[in-house]
C-alpha distance (Angstrom), angle and dihedral (degrees) to the residues before:
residue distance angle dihedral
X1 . . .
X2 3.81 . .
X3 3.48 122.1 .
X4 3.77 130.6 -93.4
X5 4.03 101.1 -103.4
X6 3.47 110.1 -121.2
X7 4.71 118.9 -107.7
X8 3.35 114.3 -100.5
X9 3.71 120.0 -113.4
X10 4.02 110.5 -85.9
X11 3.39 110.7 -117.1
X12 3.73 128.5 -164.8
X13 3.86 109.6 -119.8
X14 4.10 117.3 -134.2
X15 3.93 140.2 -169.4
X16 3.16 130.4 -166.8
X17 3.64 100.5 -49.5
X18 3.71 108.9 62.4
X19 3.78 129.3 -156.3
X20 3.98 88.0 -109.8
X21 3.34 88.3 80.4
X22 3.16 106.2 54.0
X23 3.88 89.6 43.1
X24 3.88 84.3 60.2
X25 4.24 95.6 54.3
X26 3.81 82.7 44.5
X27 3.49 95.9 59.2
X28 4.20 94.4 41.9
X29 3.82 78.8 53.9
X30 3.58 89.3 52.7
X31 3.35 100.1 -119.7
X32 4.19 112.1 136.6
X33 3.69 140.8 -154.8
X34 4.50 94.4 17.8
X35 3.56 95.0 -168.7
X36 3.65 106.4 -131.4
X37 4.17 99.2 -117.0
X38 3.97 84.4 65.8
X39 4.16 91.9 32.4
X40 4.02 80.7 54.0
X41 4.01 101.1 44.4
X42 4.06 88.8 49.0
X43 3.43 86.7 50.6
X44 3.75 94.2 47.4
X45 3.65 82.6 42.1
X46 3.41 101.2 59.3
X47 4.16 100.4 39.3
X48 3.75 78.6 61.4
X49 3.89 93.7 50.1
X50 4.09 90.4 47.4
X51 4.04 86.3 45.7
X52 3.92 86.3 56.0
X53 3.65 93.2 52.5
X54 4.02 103.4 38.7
X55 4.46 78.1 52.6
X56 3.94 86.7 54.8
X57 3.97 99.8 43.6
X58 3.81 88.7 40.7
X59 4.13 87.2 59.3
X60 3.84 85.4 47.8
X61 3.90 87.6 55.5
X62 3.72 98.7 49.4
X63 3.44 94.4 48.5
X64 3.58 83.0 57.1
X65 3.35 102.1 53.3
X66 3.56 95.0 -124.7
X67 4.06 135.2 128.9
X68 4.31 97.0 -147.0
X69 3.38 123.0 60.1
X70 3.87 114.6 -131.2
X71 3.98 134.6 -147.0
X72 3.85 78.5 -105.9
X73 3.43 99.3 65.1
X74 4.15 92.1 49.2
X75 3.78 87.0 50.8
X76 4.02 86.4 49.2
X77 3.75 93.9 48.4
X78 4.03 89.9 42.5
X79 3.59 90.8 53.4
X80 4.19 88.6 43.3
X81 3.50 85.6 60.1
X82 3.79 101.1 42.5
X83 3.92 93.3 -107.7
X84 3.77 118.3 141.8
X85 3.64 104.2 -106.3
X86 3.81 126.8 -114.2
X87 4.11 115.7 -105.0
X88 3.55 130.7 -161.8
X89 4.00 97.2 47.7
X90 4.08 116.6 113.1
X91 3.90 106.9 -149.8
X92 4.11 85.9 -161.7
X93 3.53 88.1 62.0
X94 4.18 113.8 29.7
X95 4.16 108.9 -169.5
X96 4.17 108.9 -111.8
X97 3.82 113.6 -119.2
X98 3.31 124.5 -152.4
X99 4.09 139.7 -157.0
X100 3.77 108.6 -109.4
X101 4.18 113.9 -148.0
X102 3.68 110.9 -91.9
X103 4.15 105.5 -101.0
X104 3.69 112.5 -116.6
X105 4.04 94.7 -133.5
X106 3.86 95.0 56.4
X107 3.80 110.8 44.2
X108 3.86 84.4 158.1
X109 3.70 92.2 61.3
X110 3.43 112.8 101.8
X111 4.18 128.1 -124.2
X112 3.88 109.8 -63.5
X113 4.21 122.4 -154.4
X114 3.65 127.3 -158.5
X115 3.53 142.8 -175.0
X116 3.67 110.7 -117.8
X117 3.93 118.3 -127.8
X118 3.57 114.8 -125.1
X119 3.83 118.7 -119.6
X120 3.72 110.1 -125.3
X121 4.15 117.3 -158.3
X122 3.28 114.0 -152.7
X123 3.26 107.3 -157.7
X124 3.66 91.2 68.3
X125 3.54 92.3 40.5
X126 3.86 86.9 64.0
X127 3.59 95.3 41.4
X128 3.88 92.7 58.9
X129 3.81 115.9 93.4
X130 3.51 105.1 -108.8
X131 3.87 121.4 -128.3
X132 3.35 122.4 -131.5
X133 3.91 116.8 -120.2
X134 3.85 106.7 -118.4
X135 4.26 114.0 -129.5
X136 3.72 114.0 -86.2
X137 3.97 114.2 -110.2
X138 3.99 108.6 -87.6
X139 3.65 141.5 171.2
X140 3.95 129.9 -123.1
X141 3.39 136.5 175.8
X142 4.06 129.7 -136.9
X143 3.47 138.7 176.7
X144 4.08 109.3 -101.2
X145 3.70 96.9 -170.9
X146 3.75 126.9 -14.5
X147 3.83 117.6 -160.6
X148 3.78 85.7 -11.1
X149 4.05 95.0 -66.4
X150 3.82 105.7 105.9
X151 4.12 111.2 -131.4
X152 3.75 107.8 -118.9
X153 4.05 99.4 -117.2
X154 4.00 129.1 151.8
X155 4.25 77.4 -114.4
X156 3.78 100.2 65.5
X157 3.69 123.3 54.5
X158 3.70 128.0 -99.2
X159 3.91 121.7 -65.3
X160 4.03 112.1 -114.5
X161 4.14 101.9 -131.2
X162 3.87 107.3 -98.7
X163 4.02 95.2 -116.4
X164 3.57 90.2 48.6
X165 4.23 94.1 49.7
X166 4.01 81.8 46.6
X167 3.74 98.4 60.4
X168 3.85 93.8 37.4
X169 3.94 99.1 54.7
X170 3.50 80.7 35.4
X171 4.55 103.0 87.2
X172 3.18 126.5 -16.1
X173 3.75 123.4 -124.3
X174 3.63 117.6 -75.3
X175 4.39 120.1 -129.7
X176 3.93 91.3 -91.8
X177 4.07 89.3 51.8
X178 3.46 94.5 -120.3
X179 3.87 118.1 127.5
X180 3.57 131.8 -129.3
X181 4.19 114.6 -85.6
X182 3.64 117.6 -107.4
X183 3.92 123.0 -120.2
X184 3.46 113.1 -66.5
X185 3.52 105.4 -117.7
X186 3.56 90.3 74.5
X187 3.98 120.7 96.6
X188 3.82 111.7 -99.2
X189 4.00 85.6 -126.7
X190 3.70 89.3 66.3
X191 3.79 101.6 33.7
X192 3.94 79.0 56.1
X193 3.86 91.5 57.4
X194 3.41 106.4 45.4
X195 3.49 88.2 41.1
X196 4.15 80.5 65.5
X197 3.69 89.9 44.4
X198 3.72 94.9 55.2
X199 3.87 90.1 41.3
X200 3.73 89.2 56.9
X201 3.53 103.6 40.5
X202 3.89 93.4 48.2
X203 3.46 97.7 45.4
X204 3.84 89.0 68.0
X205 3.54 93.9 52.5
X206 4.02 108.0 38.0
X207 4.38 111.1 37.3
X208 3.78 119.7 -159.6
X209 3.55 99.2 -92.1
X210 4.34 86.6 60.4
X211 3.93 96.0 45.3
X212 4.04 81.3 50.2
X213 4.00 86.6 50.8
X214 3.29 97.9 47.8
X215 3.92 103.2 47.2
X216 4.27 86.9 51.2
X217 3.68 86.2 45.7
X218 3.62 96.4 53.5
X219 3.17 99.5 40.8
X220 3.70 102.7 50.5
X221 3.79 94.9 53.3
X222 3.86 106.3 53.4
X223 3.55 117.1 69.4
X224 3.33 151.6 -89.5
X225 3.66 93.4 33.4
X226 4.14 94.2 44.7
X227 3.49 119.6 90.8
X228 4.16 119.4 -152.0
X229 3.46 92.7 -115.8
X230 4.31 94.2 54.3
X231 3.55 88.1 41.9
X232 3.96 99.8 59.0
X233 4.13 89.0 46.3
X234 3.94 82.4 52.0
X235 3.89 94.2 47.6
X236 3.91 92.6 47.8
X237 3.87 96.0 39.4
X238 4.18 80.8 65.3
X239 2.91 97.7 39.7
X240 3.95 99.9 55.0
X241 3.76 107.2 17.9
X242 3.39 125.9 113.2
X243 3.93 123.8 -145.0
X244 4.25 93.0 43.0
X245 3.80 89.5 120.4
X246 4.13 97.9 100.0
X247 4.05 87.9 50.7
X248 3.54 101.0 48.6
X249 4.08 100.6 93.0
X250 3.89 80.7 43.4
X251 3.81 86.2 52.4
X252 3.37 96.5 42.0
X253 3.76 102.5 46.8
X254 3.58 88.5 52.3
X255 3.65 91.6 48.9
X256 4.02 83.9 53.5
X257 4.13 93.5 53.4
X258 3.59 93.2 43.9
X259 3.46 91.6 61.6
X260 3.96 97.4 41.1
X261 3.83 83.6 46.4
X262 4.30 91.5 50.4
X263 3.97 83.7 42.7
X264 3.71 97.7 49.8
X265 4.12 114.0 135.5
X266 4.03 120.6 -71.1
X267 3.75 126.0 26.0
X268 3.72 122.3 -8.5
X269 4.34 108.8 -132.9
X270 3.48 125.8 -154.9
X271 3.29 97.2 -95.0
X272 3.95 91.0 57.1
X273 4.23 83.2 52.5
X274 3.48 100.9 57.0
X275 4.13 89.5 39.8
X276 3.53 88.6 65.0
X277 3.93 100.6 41.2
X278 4.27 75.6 50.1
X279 4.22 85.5 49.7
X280 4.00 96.2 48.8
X281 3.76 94.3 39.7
X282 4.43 83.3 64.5
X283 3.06 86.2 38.6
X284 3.98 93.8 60.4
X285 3.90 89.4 35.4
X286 3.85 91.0 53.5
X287 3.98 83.1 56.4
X288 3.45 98.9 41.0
X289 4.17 93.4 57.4
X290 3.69 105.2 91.1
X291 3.56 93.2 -154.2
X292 3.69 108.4 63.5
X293 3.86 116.3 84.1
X294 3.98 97.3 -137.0
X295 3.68 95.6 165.5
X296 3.77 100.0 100.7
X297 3.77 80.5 57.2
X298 3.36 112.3 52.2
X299 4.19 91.2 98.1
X300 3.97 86.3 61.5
X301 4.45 85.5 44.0
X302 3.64 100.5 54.4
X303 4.12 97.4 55.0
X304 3.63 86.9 58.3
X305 3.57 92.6 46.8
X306 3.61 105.0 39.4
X307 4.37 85.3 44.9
X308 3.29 88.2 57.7
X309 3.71 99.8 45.3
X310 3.80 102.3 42.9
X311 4.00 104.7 31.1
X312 3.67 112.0 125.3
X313 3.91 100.1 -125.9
X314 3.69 128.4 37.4
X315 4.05 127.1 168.7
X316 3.98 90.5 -76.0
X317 4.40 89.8 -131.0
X318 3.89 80.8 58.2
X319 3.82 107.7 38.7
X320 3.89 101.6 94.6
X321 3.75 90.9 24.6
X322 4.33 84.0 54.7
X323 3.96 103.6 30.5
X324 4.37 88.1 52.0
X325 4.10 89.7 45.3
X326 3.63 88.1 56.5
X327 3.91 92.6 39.6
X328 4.15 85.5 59.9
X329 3.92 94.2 44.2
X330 3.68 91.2 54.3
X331 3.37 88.2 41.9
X332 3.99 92.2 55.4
X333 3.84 90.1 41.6
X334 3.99 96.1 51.6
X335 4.39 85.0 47.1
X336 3.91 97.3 54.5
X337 3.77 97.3 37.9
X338 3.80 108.0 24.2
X339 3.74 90.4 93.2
X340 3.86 100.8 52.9
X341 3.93 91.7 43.2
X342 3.66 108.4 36.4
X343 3.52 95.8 -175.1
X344 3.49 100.8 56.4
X345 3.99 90.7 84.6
X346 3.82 104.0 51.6
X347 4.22 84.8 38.4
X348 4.32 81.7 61.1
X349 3.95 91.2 35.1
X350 4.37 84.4 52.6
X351 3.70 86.6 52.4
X352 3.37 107.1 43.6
X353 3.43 90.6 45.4
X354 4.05 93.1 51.3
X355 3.77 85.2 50.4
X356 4.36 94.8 56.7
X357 3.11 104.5 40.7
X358 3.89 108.9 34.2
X359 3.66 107.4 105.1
X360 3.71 100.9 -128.7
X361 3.83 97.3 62.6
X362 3.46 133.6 119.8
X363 3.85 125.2 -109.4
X364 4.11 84.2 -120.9
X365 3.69 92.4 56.3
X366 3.74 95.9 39.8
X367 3.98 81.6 57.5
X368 3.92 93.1 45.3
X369 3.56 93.2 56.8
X370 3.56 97.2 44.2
X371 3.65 91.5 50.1
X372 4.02 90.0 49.2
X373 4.07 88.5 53.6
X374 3.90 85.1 51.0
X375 3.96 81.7 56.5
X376 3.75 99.9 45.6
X377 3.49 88.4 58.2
X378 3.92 143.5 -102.0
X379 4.03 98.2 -58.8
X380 3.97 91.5 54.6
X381 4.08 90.6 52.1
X382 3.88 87.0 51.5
X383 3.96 92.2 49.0
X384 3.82 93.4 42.6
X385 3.50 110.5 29.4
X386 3.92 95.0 39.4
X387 3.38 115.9 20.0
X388 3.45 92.5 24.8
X389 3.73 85.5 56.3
X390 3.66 92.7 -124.7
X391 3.27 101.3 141.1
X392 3.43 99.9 48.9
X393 4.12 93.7 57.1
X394 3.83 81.4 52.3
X395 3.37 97.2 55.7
X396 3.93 105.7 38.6
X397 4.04 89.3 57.8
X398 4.80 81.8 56.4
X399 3.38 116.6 87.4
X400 3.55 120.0 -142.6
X401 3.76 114.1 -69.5
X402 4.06 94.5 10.9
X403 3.64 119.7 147.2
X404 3.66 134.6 176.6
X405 4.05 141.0 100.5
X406 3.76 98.5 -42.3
X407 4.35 85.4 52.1
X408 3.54 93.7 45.9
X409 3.64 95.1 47.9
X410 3.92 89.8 51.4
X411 4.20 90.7 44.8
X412 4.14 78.6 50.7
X413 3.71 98.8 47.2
X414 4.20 88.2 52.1
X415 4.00 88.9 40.5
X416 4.36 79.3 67.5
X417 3.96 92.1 44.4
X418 3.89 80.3 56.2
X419 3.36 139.2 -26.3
X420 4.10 126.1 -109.2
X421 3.49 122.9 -104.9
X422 3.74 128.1 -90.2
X423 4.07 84.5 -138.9
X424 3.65 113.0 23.8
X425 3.17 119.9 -163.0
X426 4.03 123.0 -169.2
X427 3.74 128.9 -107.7
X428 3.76 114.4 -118.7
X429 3.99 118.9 -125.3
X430 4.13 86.7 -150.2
X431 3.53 108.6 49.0
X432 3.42 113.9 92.2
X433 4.33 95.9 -129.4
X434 3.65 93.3 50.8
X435 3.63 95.3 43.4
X436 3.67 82.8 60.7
X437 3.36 103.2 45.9
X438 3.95 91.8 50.8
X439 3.71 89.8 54.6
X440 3.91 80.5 46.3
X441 4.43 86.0 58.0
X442 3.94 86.7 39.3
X443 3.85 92.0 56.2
X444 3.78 95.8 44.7
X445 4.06 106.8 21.8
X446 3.53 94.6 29.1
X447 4.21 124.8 -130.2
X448 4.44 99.9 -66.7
X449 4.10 85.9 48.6
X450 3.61 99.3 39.1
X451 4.04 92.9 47.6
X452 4.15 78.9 62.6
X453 3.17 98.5 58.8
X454 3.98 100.7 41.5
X455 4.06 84.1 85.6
X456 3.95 87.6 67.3
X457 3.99 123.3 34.8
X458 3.79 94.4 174.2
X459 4.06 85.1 63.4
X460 3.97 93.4 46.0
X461 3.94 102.7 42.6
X462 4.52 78.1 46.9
X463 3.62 88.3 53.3
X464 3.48 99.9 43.8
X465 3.68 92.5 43.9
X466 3.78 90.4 52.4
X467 3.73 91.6 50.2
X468 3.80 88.5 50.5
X469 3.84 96.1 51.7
X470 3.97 90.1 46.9
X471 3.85 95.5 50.8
């Protein structure tokens, strides 16, 4: 019997990557002494890897119709199979490899490509015209606006000239599209021009369809020639409506000369009362529409406001009705913009208070700036009315007995300190508590105010405890 012949060796199969390159990124890693089972298995490995990825980029190239595949089809295929893409590669231009000359020392070692340097001469290189590098993208900041005046920078856009801003924000164009005539002591030469000058500047601002808007607008909400019914479609049309934004300083300025118009000197008609309930009712619609951007006119708001609220005589069938419609606008006004100007509040608190306690005010403005701290809310009728000493001016210019506006206002204002009891029950003059507790009104409300209250000691120890827990 013949022998059994002896197994071949095992030997570990390769393709085209072999395990000595994976030994050699090993050791630039630092790691030593790969055996070559693991060397061979990367290798393997990574042939298989490479395989996946020409498969990919050769779909890519078919589906282009082309013969070559591109650096663009290997990113492709990368990103197909969730592989960070490779950067730096130019599909427009591929790099040329070439066959280097097999080396006499290592027959065993396989073909080798390279990507031929390109030769540079440099005397054309500094004969060419060079080409200025254009500067990288970057970001800056300016100042748009600062305290409202715009800072004259090459960033921000050219300043219109002061007289010509005046007598554009000034009227807007009538239905015809003529403008209103300057004064008369003007020459007619330059009444002409700037009549040009407005013409031109408006017409870029308001289109037909707007000066149409505005003349129906305006003259369906002042009366006598408004009817209800035109009036409310007015009010809600400004109220909702988008694409108001270009007439608002129109709108607003004629808001403001309404009002100085209603509040002209002498007595105020009927006619002049229901123009300004007309007047405050825009201007709550104006701040009720979400989509105009009123805040660079809030300075031209507040005068008619504030007129309204603290003139001495209004139509006396519209005074409350009037001075507690401009209480709630201000109100409004001081909610939705409070927080991006914090000094608008105290700046209304200053005035009010100026307006109650200075001793040469009238009983209606006394009234009107009570009723606008009732508005602002319960902390500004505590600063003004109490320790402003408010209502103590109020009540040492009452008689005994008086009522009226100017009382009820002040009976009002404490009603938001703290409300009156359900049940009230009187404050007795000889027991010892209540005698304190009237000195206690005395002291802070002062004798015309505190007599009010006597009626209802529920309401007095609430304001007084109120006034306590503030201070």
């Amino acid at each position: 019997m013949s022998k059994p012949k002896a197994k071949a060796a095992q030997t570990h199969q390769t393709g085209i990557y072999k395990s000595d390159s994976v030994r050699d990124v090993a050791e630039s890693l630092g790691i030593a002494n790969l055996s070559e089972t693991v060397a061979s298995s990367l290798a393997s490995d990574v042939e298989y890897r490479i395989h996946q990825v020409i498969e990919e980029a050769s779909r890519f190239m078919r589906h282009a119709r082309r013969t070559t595949i591109t650096t663009s089809d290997i990113d492709q295929a990368l990103r197909v199979l969730n592989i960070e893409p490779l950067y730096g590669h130019n599909p427009h231009n591929p790099p040329v490899f070439r066959r280097a000359l097999p080396f006499p020392n290592a027959a065993n070692v396989g073909p080798v490509y390279f990507v031929e340097d390109e030769e540079i001469d440099f005397d054309r290189v500094l004969r060419e015209e060079k080409i200025t590098l254009p500067k990288g993208v970057s970001w800056t900041a300016h100042w748009l606006a600062v305290e409202g005046v715009q800072p004259l920078i090459p960033e921000n856009p050219p300043a219109i000239p002061k007289d010509v801003d005046q007598e554009i924000t000034k009227s807007p164009p009538q239905a015809n599209g003529a403008f209103p005539l300057t004064p008369p002591s003007e020459s007619r030469s330059t009444v002409k021009k700037q009549q040009q000058q407005q013409q031109q500047l408006v017409k870029q601002v308001l289109s037909r369809e707007l000066q149409l808007y505005y003349t129906r607008l305006t003259a369906s909400l002042l009366p006598p020639t408004a009817d209800s019914t035109k009036r409310t479609a007015a009010l809600a049309s400004l109220r909702n409506d988008a694409g108001l934004q270009a007439l608002l300083p129109y709108l607003i300025r004629w808001v403001g000369e309404g009002v100085v118009t209603a509040l002209k000197e002498g007595a105020q008609t009927e006619a002049d009362g229901r123009s300004l309930e007309v007047l405050l009712d825009v201007v709550s619609a104006i701040l009720e529409n979400n989509t105009l951007f009123i805040e660079p006119y809030l300075h031209q708001l507040l005068p008619a406001i504030l007129s309204t609220l603290l003139h001495s005589t209004l139509p006396p069938s519209h005074t409350t009705h009037l001075r507690t419609s401009a209480a709630q606008t201000l109100s409004r006004l001081l909610t939705q913009h409070s927080t991006t100007y914090p000094s608008l509040s105290p700046r209304i608190m200053k005035t009010l208070l100026v307006a109650l306690i200075s001793a040469d005010k009238s009983k209606g403005t006394r009234e009107g700036a009570i009723r606008g701290l009732v508005g602002i809310g319960k902390e500004a009728v505590r600063k003004g009315l109490v320790e402003g000493g408010g209502v103590k001016v109020v009540g040492s210019e009452c008689t005994p007995g008086e009522t009226g506006p100017l009382v009820d206002s002040v009976m009002t204002a404490l009603n938001v300190l703290h409300p009156a009891s359900d049940m009230p029950e009187s404050l007795d003059a000889t027991d010892d508590g209540d005698t304190v507790t009237i000195a206690q009104l005395q002291d802070v409300l002062g004798n015309f105010f505190a007599e009010k209250l006597h009626g209802d000691k529920g309401w007095a120890l609430g304001i007084l405890g109120s006034i306590k827990q503030q201070s």
